[in-house]
C-alpha positions as CSV (number, residue, x, y, z in Angstrom):
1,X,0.0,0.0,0.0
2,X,2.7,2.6,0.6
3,X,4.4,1.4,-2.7
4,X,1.1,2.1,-4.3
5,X,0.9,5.5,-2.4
6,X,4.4,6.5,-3.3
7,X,3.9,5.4,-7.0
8,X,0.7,7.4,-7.6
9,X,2.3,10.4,-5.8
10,X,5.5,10.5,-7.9
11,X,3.6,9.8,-11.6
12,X,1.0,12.8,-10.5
13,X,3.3,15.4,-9.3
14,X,5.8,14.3,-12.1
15,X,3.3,14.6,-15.0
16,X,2.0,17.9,-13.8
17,X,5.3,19.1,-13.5
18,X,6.6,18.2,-16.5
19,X,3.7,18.8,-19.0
20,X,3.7,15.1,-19.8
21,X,0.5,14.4,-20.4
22,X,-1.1,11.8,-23.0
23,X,-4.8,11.7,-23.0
24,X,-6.9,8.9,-24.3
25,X,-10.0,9.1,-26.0
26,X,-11.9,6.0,-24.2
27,X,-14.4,7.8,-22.8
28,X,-15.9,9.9,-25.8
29,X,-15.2,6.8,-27.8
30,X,-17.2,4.1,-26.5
31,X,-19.7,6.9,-25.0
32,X,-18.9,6.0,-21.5
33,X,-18.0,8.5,-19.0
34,X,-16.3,7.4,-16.3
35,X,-16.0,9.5,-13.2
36,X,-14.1,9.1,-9.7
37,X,-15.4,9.9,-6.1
38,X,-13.1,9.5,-3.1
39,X,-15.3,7.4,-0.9
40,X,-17.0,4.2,-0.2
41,X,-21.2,4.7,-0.3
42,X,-22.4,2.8,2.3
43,X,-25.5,2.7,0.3
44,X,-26.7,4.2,-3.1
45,X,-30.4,3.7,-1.9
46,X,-31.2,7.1,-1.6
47,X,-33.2,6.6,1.9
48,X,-30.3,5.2,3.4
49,X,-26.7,6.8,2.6
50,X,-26.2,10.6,3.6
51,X,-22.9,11.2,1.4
52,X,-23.0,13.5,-1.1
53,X,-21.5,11.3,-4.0
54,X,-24.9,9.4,-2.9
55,X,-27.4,12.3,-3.7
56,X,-25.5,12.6,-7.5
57,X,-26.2,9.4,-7.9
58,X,-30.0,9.7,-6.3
59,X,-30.1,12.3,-9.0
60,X,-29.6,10.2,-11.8
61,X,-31.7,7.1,-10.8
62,X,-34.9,8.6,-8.9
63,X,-36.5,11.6,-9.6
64,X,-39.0,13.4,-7.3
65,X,-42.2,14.6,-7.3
66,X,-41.2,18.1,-8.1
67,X,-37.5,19.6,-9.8
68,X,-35.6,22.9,-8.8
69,X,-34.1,24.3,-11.5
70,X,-30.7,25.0,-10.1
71,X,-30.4,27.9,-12.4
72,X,-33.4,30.0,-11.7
73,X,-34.7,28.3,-8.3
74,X,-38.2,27.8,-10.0
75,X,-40.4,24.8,-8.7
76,X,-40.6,22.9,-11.8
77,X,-43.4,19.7,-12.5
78,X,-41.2,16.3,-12.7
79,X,-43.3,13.3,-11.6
80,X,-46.3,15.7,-10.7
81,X,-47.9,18.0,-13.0
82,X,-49.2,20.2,-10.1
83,X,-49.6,20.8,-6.7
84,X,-52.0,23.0,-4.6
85,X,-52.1,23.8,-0.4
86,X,-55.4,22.8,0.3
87,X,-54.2,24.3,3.9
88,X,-51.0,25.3,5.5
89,X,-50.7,21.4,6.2
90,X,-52.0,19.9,3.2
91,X,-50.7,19.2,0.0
92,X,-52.7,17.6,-3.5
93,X,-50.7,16.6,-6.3
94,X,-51.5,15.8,-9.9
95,X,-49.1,13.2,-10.9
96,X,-47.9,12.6,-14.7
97,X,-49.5,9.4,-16.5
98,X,-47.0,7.3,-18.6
99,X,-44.5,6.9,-16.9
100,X,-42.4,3.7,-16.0
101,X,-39.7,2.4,-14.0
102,X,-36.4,0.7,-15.0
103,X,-38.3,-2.2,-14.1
104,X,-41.2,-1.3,-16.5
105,X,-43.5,-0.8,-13.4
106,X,-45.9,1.6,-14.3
107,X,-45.5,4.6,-11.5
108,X,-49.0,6.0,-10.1
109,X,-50.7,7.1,-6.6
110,X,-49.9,3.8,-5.0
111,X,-45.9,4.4,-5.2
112,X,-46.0,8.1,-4.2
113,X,-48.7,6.6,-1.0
114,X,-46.5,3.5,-0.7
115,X,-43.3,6.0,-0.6
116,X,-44.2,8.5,1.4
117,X,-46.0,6.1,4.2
118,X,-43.4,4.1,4.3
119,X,-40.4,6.5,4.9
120,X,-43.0,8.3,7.2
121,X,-42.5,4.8,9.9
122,X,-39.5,5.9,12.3
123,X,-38.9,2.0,12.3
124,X,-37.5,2.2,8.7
125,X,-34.5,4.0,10.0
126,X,-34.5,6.4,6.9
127,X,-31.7,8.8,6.9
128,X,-31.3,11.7,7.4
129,X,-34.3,11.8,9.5
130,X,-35.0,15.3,9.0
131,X,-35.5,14.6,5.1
132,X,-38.5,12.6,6.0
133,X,-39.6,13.4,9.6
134,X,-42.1,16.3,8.7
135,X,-44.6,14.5,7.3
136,X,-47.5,12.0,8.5
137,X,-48.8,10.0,5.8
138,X,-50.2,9.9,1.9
139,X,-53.8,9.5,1.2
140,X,-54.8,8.2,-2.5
141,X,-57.4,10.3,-4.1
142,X,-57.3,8.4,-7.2
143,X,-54.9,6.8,-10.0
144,X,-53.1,9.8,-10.3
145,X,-53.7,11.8,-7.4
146,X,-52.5,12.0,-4.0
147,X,-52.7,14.1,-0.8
148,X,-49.9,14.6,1.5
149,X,-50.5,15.4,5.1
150,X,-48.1,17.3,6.9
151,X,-47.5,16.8,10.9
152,X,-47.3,20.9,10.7
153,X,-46.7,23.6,9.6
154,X,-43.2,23.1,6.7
155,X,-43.1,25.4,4.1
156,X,-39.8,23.9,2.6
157,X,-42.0,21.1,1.7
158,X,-41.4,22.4,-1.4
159,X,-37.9,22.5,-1.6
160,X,-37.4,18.7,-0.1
161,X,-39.8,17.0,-3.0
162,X,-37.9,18.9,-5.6
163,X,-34.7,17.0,-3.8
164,X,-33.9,14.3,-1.4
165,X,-37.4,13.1,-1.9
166,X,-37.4,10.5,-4.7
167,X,-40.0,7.9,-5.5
168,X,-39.9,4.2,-5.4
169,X,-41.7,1.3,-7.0
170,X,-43.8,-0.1,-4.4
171,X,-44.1,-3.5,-6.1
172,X,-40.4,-3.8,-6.4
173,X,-39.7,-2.4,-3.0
174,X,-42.3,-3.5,-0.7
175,X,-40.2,-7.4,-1.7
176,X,-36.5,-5.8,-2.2
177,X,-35.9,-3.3,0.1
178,X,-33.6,-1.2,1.1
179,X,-31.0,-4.5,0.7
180,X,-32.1,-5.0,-3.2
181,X,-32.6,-1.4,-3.7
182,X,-28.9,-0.8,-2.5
183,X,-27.8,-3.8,-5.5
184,X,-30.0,-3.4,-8.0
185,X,-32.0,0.2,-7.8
186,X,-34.8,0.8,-9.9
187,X,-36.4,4.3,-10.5
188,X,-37.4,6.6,-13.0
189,X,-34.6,8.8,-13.6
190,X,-32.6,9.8,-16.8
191,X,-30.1,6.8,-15.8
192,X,-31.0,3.5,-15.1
193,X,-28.3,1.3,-12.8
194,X,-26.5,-2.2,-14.8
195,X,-24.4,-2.7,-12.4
196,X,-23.1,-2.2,-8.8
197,X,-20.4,-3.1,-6.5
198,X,-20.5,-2.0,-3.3
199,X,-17.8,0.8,-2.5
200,X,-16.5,0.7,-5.6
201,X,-18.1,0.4,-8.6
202,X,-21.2,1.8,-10.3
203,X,-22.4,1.2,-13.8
204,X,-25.1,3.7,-15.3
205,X,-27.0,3.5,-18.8
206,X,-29.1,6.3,-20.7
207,X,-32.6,5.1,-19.8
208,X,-34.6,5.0,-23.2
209,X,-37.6,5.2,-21.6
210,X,-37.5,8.1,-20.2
211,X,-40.3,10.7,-20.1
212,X,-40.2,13.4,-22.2
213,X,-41.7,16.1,-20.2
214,X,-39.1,16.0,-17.5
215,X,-37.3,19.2,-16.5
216,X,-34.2,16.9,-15.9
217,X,-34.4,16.9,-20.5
218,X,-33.5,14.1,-21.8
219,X,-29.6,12.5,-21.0
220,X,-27.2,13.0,-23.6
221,X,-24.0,10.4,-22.9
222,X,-24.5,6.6,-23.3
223,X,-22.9,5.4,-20.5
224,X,-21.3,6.2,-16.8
225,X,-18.9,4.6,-15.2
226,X,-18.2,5.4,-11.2
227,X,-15.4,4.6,-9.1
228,X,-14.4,4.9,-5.7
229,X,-10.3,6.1,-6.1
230,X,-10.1,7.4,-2.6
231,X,-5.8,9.1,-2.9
232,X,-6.4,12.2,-5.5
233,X,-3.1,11.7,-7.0
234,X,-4.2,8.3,-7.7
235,X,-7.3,10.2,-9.5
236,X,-5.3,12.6,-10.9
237,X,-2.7,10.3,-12.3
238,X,-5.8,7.8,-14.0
239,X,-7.3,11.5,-15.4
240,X,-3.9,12.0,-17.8
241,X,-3.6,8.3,-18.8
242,X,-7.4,8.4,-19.8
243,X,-8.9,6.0,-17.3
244,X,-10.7,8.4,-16.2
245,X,-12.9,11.3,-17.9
246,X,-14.3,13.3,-14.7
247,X,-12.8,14.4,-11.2
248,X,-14.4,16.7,-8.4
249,X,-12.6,18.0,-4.8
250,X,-9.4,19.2,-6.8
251,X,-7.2,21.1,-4.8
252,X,-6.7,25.0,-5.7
253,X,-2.9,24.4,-6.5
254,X,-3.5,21.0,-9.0
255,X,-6.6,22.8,-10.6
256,X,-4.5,25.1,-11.3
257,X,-1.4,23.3,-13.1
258,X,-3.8,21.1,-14.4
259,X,-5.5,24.2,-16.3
260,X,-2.1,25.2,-16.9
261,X,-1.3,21.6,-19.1
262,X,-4.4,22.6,-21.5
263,X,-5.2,19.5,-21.8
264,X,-8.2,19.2,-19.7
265,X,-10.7,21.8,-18.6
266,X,-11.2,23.0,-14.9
267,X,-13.9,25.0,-13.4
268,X,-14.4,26.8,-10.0
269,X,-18.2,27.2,-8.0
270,X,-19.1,28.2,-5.3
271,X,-21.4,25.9,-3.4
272,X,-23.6,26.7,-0.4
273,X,-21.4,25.4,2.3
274,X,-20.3,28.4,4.4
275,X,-18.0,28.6,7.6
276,X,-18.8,29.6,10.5
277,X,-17.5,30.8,13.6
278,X,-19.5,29.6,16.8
279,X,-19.5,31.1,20.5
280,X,-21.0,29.9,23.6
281,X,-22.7,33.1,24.0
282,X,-24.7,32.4,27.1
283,X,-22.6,30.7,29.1
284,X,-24.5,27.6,28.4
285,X,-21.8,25.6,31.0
286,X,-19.3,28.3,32.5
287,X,-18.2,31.7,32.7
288,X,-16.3,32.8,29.5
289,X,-14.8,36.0,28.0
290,X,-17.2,34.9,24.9
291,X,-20.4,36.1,27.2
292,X,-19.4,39.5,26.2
293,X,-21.1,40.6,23.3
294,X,-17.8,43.4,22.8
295,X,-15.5,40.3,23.1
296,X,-17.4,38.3,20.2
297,X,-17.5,41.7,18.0
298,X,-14.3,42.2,18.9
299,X,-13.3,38.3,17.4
300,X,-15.8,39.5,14.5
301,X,-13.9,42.2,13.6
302,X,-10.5,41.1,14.0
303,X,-10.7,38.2,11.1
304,X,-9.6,39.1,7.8
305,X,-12.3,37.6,5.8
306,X,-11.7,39.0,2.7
307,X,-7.6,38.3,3.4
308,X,-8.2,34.3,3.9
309,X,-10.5,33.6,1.0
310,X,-8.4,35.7,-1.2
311,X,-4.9,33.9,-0.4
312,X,-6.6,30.3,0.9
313,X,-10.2,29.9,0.0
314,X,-9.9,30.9,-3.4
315,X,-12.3,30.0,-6.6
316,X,-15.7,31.8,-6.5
317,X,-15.4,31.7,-2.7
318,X,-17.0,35.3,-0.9
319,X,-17.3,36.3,2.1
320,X,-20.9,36.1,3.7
321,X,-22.8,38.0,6.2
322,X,-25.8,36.4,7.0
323,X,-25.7,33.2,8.7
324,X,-26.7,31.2,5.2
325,X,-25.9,31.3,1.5
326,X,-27.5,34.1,-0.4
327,X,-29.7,32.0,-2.7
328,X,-30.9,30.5,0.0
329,X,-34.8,31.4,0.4
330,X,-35.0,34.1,3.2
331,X,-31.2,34.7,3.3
332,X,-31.6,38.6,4.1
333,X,-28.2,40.4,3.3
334,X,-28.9,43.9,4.4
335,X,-27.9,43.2,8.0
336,X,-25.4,44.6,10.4
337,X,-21.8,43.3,8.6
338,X,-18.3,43.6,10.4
339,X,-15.2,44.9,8.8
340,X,-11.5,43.7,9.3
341,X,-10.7,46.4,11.6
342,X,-7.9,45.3,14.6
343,X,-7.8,48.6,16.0
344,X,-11.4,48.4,16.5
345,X,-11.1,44.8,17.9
346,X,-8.4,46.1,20.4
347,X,-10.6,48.2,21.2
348,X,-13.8,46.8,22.2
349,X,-12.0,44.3,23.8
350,X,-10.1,47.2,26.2
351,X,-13.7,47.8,27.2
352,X,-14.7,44.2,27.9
353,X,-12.6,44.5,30.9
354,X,-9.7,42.7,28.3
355,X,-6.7,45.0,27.4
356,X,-4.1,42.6,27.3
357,X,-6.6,40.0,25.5
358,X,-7.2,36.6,26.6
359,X,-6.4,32.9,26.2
360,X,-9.6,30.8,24.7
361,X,-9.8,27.3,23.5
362,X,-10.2,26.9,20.0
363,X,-12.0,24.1,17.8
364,X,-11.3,23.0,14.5
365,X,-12.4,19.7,12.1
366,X,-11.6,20.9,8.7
367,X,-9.0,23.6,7.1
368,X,-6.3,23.4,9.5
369,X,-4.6,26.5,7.2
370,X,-8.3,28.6,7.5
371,X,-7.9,27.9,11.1
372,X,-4.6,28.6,11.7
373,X,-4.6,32.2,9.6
374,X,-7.6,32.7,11.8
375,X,-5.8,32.1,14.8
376,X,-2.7,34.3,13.3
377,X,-5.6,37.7,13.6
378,X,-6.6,36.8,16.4
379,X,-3.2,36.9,17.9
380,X,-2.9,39.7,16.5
381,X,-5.2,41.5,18.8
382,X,-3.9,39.8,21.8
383,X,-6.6,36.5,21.8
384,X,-4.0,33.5,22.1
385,X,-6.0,30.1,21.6
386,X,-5.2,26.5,22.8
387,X,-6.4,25.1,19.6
388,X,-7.5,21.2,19.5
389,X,-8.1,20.0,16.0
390,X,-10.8,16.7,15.8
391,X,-12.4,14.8,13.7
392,X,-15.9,15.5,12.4
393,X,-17.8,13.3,15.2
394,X,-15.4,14.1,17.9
395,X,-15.4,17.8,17.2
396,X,-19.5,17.9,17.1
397,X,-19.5,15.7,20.4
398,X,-17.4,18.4,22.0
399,X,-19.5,20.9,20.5
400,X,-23.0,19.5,21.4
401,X,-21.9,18.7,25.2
402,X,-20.9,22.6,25.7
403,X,-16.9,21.8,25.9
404,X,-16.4,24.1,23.0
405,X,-16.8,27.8,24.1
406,X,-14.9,28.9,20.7
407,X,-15.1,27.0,17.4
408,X,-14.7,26.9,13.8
409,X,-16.9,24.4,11.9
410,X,-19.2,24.6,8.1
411,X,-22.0,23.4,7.0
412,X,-23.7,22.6,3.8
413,X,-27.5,22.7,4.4
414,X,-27.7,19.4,2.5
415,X,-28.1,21.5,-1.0
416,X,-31.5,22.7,0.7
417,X,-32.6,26.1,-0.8
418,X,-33.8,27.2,2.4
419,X,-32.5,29.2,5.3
420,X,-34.7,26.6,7.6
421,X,-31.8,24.2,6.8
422,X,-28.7,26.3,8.0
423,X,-29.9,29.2,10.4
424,X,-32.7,27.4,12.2
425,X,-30.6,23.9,12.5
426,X,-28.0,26.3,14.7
427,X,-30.3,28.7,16.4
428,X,-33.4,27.3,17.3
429,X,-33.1,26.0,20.6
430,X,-31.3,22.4,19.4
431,X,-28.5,20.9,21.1
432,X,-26.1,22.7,18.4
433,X,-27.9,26.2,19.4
434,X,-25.1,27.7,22.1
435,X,-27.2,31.3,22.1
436,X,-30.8,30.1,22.6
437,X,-31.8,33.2,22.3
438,X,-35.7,33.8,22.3
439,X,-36.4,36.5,20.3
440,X,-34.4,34.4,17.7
441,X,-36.2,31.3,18.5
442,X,-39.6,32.8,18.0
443,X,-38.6,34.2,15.0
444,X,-37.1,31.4,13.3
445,X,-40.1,29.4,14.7
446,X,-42.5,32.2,12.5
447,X,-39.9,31.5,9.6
448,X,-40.6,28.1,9.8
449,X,-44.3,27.5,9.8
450,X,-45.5,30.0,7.9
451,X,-46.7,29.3,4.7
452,X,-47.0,33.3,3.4
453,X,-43.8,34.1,1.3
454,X,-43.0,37.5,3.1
455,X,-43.8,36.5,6.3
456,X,-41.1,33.8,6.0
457,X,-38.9,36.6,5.0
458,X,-39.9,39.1,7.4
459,X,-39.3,36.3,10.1
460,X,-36.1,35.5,8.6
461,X,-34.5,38.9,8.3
462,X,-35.7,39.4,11.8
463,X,-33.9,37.0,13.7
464,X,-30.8,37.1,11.3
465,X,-30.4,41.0,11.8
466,X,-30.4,40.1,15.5
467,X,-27.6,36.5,15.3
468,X,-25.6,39.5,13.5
469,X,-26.1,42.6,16.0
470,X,-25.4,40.0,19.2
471,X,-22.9,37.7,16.9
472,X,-24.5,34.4,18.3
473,X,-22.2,32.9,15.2
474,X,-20.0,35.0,12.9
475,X,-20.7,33.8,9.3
476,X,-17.2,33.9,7.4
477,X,-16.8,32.9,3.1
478,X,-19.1,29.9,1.0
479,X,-16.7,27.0,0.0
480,X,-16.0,26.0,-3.5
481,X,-15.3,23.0,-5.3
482,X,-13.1,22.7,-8.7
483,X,-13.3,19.7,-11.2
484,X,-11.5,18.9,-13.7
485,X,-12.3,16.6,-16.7
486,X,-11.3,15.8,-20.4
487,X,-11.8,18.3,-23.0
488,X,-14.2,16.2,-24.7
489,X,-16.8,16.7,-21.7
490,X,-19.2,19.5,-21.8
491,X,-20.6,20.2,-18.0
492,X,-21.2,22.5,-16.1
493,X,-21.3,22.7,-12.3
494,X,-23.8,24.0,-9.7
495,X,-23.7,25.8,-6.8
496,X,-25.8,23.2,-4.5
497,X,-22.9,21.4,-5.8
498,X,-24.7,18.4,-7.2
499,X,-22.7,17.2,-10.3
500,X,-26.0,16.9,-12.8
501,X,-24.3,14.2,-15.4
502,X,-27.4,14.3,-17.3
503,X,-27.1,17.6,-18.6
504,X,-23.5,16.8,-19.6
505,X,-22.6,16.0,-23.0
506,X,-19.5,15.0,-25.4
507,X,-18.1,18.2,-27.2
């Protein structure tokens, strides 16, 4: 294995570094493309795998009852051809006639019922919970009809059918499940599955069958071929000897003398994870310097933002102000922001009763160099930090059990369109809320539950003007991602960052 390591290393950097680079045609040639992901799915049943290389694929093999169109945010028909509220907890749907699964199992009410019901049964162990867990059943109103009956009020109802919501054949399930679902998946999507073996291989074919009237249009390449290569230089070294057609994760410094070779093309977007800095504002289990509003406005505006995704960051990374991503539905943006200003951080921290600064533990489960330049400004103004850097579950075990006062963590709202799945996961009262704060509480609750557009909004703005006024978190920059893939590909990323292979196509 460290043979293997060392080779893969060595032929990587040394073909980027020499401009060696011979690229085969394979892909384009046979019409397959073949595409790398750098993890083992536990599952590709969509009901039961919470990895993102899991929702591409969910992408490509279900589709749900409704489709955002990632370019203009618009509700779009997909397996319904309309929907009304009946009330603020009731949902009809019209669903489209003619259309089959893989299987040739003609879809109707009794799948979306047989779906929905089923997921709706906490003993089924879908995950994550909170995709399904706001619901209470399906009623059939007829072939092609259906009612959905909410447990309350949800307005992202919406946004969740047009996503992680797929539908199954409840013929094939209701005998497979989620076992013959995870080896042989069946749905309607643009792709239908040959072939699968588990954590690390995944065979995909155009499905003829298609409907027609899907927003998803109609899939252009043949065939798709995905791997698990979990070492990038592995990845990259199988990209220039032609084995492989498609890459995502790329680091900034490889995109770039990848782009460089002109041999390949890369591309840069933003996605909606965003960073975060976190304080235990309320001094949820002791006394600490980050109970004092001035000291967290001080830690606000001693961080050079702009600085770190300039020099680290980098792509189409910004720097956000509101605790969410701007597309996100409700994400105000004209709230109370924080410049880098260390004089200013000196100073409000003179009148916290803290002119020579403090010491503060410091958290940290991703970007060790983010965290560090971080650390490096808020030396600067005389905060010195015993910084402990974790792994995702022990960081958000620390976090959750209050032994965190100080921390730097992300999140990426599961490519949910709605500030419902950042702001109110983090500042409603949860175990992950260190603030609970009840004016934001109430308002996030309003947010929430109401099923009047500007209400929402209204709700929204309110209680993120006041996270920014008391800095319950400080939101710092949106991540990106980069890719890189042959020449012969034609795709173009998203900022939910969900690779759509179906609207790619060979140039």
């Amino acid at each position: 294995m460290i043979v293997k390591r060392y080779f893969s290393t060595f032929l990587a950097g040394t073909l980027l570094a020499t401009g060696f680079v011979s690229v085969a045609q394979a892909g384009k040639s046979d019409d397959t493309l073949n595409v790398a992901i750098d993890r083992e799915l536990e599952s590709i049943d969509n009901y039961y795998n919470t990895a993102r290389e899991g929702i591409v694929i969910s992408r490509m093999v279900w589709d749900g009852l409704l489709y955002r169109d990632p370019k203009t945010n618009e509700y779009l028909p997909n397996l319904a051809t309309s929907y009304k509220w009946v009330d603020s907890k009731t949902i009809e749907f019209d669903l489209r006639k003619g259309v089959k699964f893989h299987n040739g199992e003609k879809f109707d009410a009794d799948d979306v019922v047989f779906t929905i019901n089923y997921l709706a049964d906490p003993a089924n162990g879908a995950k994550p919970a909170r995709n399904v867990n706001w619901w209470k059943n399906a009623e059939k109103l007829g072939e092609y009809k259906v009612q959905l009956n909410l447990k309350k009020e949800f307005p992202a109802a919406l946004e969740f059918l047009s996503g992680p919501v797929v539908m199954y054949p409840n013929d094939y399930y209701s005998k497979a499940g989620p076992e013959g679902m995870a080896l042989k998946p069946v749905g309607t999507g643009p792709y239908q599955v040959t072939s699968v073996e588990p954590g690390k291989r995944y065979k995909f074919k155009k499905y003829d069958g298609y409907h027609a009237s899907s927003p998803k249009g109609s899939a252009s390449i043949g065939n798709i071929v995905i791997r698990t290569i979990a070492e990038s230089n592995t990845q990259l070294a199988e990209l220039f000897s032609g084995g492989i057609d498609w890459i995502w994760k790329v680091k900034p410094d490889q995109a770039k003398r990848i782009a460089a070779q002109g041999e390949f093309t890369t591309k840069n977007s933003s996605t909606m994870r965003i960073g975060y800095l976190n304080f235990d504002a309320m001094g949820r289990h002791s006394k600490n310097p980050m109970n004092d509003v001035r000291v967290r406005r001080a830690i606000a505006h001693s961080i050079d933002r702009e600085g770190i995704v300039k020099a680290l960051v980098q792509g189409e990374s910004m720097v956000v102000n509101s605790l969410c991503f701007p597309s996100q539905f409700g994400c105000a943006q004209d709230i109370k922001s924080y410049d880098y200003n260390p004089e200013k951080a000196k100073k409000l921290l003179a009148e916290a009763g803290y002119p020579n600064g403090f010491e503060t533990p410091f958290l940290a489960y991703r970007n060790r160099d983010f965290a560090e330049a971080m650390i490096n400004n808020l030396n600067a103004v005389g905060i010195t930090t015993k910084f402990e850097y974790l792994k995702y579950a022990a960081f958000r075990d620390k976090v959750q059990d209050g032994g965190a006062p100080f921390n730097f963590g992300t999140w990426g709202s599961y490519s949910i369109n709605d500030v419902s799945a950042i702001t109110s996961h983090f500042q409603s009262g949860g175990k992950d809320d260190y603030s609970k704060d009840p004016e934001v509480i109430k308002q996030l609750g309003i947010g929430d539950t109401s099923v009047d557009p500007a209400v929402r909004k209204a709700a929204y703005k309110a209680a993120l003007s006041r996270i920014s006024e008391e800095v319950f978190m400080f939101p710092l920059w949106s991540y990106n991602t980069w890719y890189a893939f042959s020449k012969d590909v034609d795709f173009n990323p998203t900022p939910d960052e969900i690779p759509r292979f179906f609207t790619a196509k060979w140039l």
